[in-house]
mmJSON file of the N, C-alpha and C atoms, coordinates in Angstrom:
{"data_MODEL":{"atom_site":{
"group_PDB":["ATOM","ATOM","ATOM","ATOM","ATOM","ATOM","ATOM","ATOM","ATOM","ATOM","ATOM","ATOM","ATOM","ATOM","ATOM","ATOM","ATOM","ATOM","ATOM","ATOM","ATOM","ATOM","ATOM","ATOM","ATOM","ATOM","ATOM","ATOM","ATOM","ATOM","ATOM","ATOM","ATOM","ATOM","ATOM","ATOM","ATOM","ATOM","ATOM","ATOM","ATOM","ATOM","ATOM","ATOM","ATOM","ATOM","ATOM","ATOM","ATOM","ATOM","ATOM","ATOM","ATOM","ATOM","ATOM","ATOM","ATOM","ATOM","ATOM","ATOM","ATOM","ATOM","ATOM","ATOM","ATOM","ATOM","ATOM","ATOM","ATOM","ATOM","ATOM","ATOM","ATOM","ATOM","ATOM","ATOM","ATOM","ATOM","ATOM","ATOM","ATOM","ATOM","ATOM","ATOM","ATOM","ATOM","ATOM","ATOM","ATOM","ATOM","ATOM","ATOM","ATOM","ATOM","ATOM","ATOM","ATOM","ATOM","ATOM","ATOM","ATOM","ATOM","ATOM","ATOM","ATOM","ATOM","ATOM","ATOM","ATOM","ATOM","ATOM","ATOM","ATOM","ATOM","ATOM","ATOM","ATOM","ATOM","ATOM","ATOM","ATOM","ATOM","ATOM","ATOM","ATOM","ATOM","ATOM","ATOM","ATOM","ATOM","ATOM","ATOM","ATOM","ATOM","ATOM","ATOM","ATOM","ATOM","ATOM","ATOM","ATOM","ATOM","ATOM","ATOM","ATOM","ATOM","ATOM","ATOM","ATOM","ATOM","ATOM","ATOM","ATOM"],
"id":[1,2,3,4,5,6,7,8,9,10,11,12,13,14,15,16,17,18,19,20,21,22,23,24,25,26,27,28,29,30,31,32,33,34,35,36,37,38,39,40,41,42,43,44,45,46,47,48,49,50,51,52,53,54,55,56,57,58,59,60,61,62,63,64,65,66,67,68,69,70,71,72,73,74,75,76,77,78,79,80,81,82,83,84,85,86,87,88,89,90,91,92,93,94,95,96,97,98,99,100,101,102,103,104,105,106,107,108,109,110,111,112,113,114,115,116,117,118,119,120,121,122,123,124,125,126,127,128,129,130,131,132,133,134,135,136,137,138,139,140,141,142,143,144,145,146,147,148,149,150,151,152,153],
"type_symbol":["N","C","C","N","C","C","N","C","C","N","C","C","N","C","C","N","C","C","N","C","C","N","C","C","N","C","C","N","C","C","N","C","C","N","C","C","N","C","C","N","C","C","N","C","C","N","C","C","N","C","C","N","C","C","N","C","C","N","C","C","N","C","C","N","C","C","N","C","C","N","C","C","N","C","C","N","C","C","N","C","C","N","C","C","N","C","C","N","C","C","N","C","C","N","C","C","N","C","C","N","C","C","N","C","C","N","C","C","N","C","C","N","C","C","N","C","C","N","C","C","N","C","C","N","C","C","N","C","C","N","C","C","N","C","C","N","C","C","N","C","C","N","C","C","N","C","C","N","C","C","N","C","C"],
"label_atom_id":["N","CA","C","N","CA","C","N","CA","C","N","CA","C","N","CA","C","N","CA","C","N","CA","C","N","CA","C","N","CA","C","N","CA","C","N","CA","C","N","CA","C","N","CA","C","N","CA","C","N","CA","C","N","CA","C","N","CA","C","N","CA","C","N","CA","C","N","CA","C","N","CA","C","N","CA","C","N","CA","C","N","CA","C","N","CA","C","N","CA","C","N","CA","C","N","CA","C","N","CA","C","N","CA","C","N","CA","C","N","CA","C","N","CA","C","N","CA","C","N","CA","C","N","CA","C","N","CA","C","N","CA","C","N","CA","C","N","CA","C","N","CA","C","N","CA","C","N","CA","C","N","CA","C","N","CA","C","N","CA","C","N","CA","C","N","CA","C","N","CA","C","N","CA","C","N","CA","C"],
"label_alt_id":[null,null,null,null,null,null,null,null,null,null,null,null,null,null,null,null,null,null,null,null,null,null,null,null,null,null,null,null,null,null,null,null,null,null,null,null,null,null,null,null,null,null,null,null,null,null,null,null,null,null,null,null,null,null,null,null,null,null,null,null,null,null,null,null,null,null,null,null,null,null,null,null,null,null,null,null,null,null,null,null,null,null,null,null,null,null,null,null,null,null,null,null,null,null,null,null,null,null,null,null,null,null,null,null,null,null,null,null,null,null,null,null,null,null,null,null,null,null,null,null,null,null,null,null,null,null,null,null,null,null,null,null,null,null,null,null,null,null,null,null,null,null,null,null,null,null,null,null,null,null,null,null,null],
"label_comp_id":["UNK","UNK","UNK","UNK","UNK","UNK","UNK","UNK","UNK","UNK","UNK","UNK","UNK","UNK","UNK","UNK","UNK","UNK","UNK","UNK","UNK","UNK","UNK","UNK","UNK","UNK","UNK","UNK","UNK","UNK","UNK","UNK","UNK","UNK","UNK","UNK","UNK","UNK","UNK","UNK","UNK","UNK","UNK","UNK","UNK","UNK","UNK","UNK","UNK","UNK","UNK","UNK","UNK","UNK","UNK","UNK","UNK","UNK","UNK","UNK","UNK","UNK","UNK","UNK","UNK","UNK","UNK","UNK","UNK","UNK","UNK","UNK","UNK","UNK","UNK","UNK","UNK","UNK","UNK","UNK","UNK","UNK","UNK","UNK","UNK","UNK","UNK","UNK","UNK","UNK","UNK","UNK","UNK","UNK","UNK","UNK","UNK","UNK","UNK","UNK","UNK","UNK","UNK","UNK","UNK","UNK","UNK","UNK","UNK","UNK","UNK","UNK","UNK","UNK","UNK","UNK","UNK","UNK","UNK","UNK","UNK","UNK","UNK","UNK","UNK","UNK","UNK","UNK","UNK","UNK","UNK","UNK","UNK","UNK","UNK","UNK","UNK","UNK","UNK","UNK","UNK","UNK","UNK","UNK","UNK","UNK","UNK","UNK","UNK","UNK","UNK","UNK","UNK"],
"label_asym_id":["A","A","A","A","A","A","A","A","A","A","A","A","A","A","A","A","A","A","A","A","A","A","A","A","A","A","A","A","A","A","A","A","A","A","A","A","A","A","A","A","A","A","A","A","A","A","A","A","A","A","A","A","A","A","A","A","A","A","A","A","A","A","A","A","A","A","A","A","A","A","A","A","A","A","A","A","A","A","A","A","A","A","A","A","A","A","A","A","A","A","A","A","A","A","A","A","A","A","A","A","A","A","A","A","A","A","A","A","A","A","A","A","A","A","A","A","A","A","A","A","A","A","A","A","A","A","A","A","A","A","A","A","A","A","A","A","A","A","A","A","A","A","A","A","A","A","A","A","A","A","A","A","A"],
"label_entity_id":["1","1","1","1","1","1","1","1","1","1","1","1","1","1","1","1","1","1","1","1","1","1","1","1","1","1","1","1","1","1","1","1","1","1","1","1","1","1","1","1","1","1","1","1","1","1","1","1","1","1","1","1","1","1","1","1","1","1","1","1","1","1","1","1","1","1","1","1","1","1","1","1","1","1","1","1","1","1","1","1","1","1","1","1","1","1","1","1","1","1","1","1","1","1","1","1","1","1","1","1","1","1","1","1","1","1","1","1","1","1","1","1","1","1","1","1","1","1","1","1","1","1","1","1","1","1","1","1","1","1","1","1","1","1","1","1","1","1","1","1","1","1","1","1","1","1","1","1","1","1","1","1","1"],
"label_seq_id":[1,1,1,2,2,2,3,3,3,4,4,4,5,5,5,6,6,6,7,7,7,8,8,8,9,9,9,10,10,10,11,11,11,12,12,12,13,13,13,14,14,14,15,15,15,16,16,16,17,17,17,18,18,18,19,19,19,20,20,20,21,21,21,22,22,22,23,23,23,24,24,24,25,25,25,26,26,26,27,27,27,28,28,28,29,29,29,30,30,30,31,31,31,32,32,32,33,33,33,34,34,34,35,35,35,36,36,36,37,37,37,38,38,38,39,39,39,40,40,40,41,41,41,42,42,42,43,43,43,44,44,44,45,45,45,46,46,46,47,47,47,48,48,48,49,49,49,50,50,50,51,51,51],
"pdbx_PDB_ins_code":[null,null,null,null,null,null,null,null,null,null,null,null,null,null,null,null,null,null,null,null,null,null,null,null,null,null,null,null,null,null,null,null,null,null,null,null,null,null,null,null,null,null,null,null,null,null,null,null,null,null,null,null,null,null,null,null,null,null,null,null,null,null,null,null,null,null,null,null,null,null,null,null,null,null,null,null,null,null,null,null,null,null,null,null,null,null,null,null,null,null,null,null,null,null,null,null,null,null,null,null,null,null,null,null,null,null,null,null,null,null,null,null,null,null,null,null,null,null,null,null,null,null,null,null,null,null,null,null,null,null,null,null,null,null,null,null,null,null,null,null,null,null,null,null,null,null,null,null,null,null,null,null,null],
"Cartn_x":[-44.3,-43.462,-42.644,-43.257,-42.735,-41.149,-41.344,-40.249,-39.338,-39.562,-38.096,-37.234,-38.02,-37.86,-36.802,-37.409,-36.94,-34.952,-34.818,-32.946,-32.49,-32.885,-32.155,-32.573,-33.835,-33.419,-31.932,-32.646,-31.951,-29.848,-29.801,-28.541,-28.185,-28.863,-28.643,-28.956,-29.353,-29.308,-28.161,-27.993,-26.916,-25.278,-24.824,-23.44,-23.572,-23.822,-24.04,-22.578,-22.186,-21.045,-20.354,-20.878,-19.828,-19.442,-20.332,-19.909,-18.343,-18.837,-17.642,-16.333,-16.561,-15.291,-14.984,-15.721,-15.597,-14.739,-15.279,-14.453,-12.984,-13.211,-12.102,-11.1,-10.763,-10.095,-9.858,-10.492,-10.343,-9.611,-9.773,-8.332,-7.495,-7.22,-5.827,-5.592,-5.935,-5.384,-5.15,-5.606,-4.97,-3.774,-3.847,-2.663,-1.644,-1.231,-0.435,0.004,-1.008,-0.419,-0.17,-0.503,-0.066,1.529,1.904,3.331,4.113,3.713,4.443,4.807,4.014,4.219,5.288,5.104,5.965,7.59,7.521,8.694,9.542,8.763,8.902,9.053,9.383,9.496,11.027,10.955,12.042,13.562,13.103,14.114,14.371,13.538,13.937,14.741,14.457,15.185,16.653,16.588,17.949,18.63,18.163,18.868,19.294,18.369,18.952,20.024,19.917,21.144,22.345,22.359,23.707,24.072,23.639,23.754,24.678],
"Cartn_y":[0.491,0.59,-0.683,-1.923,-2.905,-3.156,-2.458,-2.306,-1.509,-0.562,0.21,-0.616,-1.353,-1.861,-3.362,-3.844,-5.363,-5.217,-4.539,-4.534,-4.264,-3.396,-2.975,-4.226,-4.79,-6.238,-7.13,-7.328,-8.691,-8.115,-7.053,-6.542,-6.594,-6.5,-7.145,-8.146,-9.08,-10.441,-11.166,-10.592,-11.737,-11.139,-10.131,-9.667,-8.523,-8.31,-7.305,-7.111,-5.743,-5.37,-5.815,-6.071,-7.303,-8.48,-9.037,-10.185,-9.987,-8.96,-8.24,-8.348,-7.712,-7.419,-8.366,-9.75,-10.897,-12.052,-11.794,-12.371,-11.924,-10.603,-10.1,-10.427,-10.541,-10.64,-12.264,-12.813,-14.585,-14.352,-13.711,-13.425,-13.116,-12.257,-11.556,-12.529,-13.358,-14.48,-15.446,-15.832,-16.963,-17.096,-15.911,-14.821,-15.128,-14.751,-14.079,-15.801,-16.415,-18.145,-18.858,-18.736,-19.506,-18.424,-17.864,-16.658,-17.606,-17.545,-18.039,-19.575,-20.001,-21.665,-21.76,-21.001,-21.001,-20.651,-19.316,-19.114,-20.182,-21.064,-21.341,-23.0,-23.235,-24.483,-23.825,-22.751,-22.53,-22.656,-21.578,-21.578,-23.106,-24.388,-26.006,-25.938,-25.708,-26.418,-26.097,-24.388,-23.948,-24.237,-24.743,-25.524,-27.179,-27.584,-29.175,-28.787,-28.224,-28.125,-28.045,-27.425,-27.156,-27.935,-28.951,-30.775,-30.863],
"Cartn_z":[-18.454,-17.282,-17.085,-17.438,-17.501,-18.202,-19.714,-20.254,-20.024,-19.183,-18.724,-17.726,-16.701,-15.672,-16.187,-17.029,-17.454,-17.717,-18.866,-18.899,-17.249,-16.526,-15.515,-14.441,-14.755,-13.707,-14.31,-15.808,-16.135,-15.926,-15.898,-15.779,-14.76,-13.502,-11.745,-11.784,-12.19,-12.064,-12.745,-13.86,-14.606,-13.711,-13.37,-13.032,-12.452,-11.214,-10.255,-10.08,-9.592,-9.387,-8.35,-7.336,-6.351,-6.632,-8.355,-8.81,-9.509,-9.864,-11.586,-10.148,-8.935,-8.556,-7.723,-7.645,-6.896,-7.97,-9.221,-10.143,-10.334,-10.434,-10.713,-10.02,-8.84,-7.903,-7.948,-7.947,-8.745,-9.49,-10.615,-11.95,-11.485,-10.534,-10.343,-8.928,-8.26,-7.239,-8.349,-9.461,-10.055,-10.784,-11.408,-12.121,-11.341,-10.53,-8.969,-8.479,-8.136,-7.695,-9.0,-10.155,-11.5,-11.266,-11.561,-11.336,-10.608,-9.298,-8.273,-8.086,-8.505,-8.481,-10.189,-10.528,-11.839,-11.297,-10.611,-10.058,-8.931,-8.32,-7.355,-7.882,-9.025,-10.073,-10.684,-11.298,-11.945,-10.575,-9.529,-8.693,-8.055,-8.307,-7.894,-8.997,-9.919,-10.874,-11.117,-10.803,-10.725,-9.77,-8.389,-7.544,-7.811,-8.607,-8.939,-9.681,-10.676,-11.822,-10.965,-9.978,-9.157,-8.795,-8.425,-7.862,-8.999],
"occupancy":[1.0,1.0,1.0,1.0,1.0,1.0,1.0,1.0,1.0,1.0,1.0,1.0,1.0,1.0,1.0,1.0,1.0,1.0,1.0,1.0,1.0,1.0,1.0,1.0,1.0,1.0,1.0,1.0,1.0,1.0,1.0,1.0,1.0,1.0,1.0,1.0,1.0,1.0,1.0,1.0,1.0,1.0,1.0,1.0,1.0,1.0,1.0,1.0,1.0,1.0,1.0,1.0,1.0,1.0,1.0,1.0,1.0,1.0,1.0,1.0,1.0,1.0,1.0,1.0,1.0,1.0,1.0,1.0,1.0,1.0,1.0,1.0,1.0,1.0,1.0,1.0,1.0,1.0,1.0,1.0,1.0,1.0,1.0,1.0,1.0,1.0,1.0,1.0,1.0,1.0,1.0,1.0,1.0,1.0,1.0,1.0,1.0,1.0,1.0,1.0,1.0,1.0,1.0,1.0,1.0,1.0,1.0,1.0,1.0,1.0,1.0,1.0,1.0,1.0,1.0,1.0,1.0,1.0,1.0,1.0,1.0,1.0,1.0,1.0,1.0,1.0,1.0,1.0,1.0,1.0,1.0,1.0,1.0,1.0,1.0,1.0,1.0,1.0,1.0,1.0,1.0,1.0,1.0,1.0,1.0,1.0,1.0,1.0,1.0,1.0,1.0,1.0,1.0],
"B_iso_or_equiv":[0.0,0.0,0.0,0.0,0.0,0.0,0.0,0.0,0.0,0.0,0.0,0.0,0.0,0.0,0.0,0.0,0.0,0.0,0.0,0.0,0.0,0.0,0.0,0.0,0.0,0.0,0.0,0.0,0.0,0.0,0.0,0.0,0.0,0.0,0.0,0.0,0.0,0.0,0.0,0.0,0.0,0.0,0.0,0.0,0.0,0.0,0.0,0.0,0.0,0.0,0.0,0.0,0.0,0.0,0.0,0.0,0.0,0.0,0.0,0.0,0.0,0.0,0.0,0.0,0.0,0.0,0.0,0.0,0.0,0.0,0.0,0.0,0.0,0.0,0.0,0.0,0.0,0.0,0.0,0.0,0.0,0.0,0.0,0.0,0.0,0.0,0.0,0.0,0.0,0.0,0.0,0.0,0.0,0.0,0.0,0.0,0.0,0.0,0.0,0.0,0.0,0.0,0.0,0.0,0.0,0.0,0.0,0.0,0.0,0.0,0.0,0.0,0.0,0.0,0.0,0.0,0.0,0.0,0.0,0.0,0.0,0.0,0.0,0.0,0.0,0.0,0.0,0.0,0.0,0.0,0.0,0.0,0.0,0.0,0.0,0.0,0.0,0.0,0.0,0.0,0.0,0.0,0.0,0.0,0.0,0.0,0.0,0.0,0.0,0.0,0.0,0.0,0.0],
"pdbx_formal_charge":[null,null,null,null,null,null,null,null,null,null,null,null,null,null,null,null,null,null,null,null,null,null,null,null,null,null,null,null,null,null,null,null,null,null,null,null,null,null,null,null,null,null,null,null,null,null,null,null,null,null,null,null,null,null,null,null,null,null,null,null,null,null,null,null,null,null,null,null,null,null,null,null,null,null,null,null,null,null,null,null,null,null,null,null,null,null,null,null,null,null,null,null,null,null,null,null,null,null,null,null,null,null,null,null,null,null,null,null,null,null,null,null,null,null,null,null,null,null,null,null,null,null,null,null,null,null,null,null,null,null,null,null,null,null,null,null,null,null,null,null,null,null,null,null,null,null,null,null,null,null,null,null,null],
"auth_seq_id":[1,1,1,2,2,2,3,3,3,4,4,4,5,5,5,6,6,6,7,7,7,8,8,8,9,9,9,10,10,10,11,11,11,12,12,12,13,13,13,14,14,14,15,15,15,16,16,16,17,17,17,18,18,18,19,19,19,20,20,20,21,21,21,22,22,22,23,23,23,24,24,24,25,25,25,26,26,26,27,27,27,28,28,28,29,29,29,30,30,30,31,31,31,32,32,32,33,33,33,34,34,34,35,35,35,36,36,36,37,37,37,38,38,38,39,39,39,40,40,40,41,41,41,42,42,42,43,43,43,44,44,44,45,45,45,46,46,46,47,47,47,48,48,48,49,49,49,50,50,50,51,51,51],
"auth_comp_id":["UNK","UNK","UNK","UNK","UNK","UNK","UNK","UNK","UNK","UNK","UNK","UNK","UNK","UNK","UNK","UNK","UNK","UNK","UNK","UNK","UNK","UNK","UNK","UNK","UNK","UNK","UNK","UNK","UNK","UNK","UNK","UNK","UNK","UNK","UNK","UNK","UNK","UNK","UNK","UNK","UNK","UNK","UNK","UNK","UNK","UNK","UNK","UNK","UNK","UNK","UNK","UNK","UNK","UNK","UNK","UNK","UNK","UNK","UNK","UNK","UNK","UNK","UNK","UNK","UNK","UNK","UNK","UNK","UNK","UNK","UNK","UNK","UNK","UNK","UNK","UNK","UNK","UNK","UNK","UNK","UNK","UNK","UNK","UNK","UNK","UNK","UNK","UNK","UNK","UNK","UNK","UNK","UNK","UNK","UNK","UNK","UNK","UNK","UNK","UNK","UNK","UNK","UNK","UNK","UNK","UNK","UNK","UNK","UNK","UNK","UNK","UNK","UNK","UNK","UNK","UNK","UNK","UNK","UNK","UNK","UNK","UNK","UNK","UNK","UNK","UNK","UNK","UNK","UNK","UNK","UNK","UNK","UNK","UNK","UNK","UNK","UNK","UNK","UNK","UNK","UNK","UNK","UNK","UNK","UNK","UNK","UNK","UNK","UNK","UNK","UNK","UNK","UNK"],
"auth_asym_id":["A","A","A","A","A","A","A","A","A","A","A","A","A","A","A","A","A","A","A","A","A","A","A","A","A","A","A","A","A","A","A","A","A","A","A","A","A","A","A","A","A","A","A","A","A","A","A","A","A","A","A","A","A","A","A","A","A","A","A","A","A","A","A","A","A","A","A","A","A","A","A","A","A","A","A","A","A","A","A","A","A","A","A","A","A","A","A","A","A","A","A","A","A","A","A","A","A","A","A","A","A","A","A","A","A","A","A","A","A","A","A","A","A","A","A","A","A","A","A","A","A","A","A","A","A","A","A","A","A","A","A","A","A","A","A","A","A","A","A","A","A","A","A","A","A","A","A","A","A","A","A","A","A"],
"auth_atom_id":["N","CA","C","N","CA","C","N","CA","C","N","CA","C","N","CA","C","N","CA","C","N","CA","C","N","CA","C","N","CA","C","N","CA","C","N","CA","C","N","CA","C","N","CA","C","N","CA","C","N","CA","C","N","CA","C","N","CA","C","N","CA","C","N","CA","C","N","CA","C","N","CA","C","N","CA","C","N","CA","C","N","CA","C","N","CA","C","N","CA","C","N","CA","C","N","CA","C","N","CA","C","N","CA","C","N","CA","C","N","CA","C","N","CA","C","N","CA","C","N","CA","C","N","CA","C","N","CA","C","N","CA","C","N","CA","C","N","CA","C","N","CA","C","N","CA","C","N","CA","C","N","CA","C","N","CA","C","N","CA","C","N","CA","C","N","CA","C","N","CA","C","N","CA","C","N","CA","C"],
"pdbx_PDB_model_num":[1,1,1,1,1,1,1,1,1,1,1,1,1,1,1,1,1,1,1,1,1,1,1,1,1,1,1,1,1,1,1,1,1,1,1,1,1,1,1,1,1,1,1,1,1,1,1,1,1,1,1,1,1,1,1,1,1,1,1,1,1,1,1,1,1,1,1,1,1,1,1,1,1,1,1,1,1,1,1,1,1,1,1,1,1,1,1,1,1,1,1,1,1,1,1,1,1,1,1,1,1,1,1,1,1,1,1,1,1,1,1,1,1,1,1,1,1,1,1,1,1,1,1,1,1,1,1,1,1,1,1,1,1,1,1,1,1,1,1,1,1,1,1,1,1,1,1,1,1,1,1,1,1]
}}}
């Protein structure tokens, strides 16, 4: 009984599904502000050039 039990702990312990979608969402906020700070560099720059 022990051994049925053991994968299905160690599988809630290492990455429970509010982790998977707690990360996830970390990826796609870093994604999204790496984007934007990119955009938001290019459009300075296209304003200096105009100087």
């Amino acid at each position: 009984m022990a051994e049925t039990r053991f994968p299905h702990l160690v599988r809630e312990s290492v990455l429970p599904s509010s982790c998977i979608r707690e990360l996830t969402m970390a990826d796609v906020a870093f994604v999204v502000t790496t984007i934007a700070v990119f955009a938001l560099v290019a459009f300075i720059a296209k304003g200096v050039a105009k100087l």
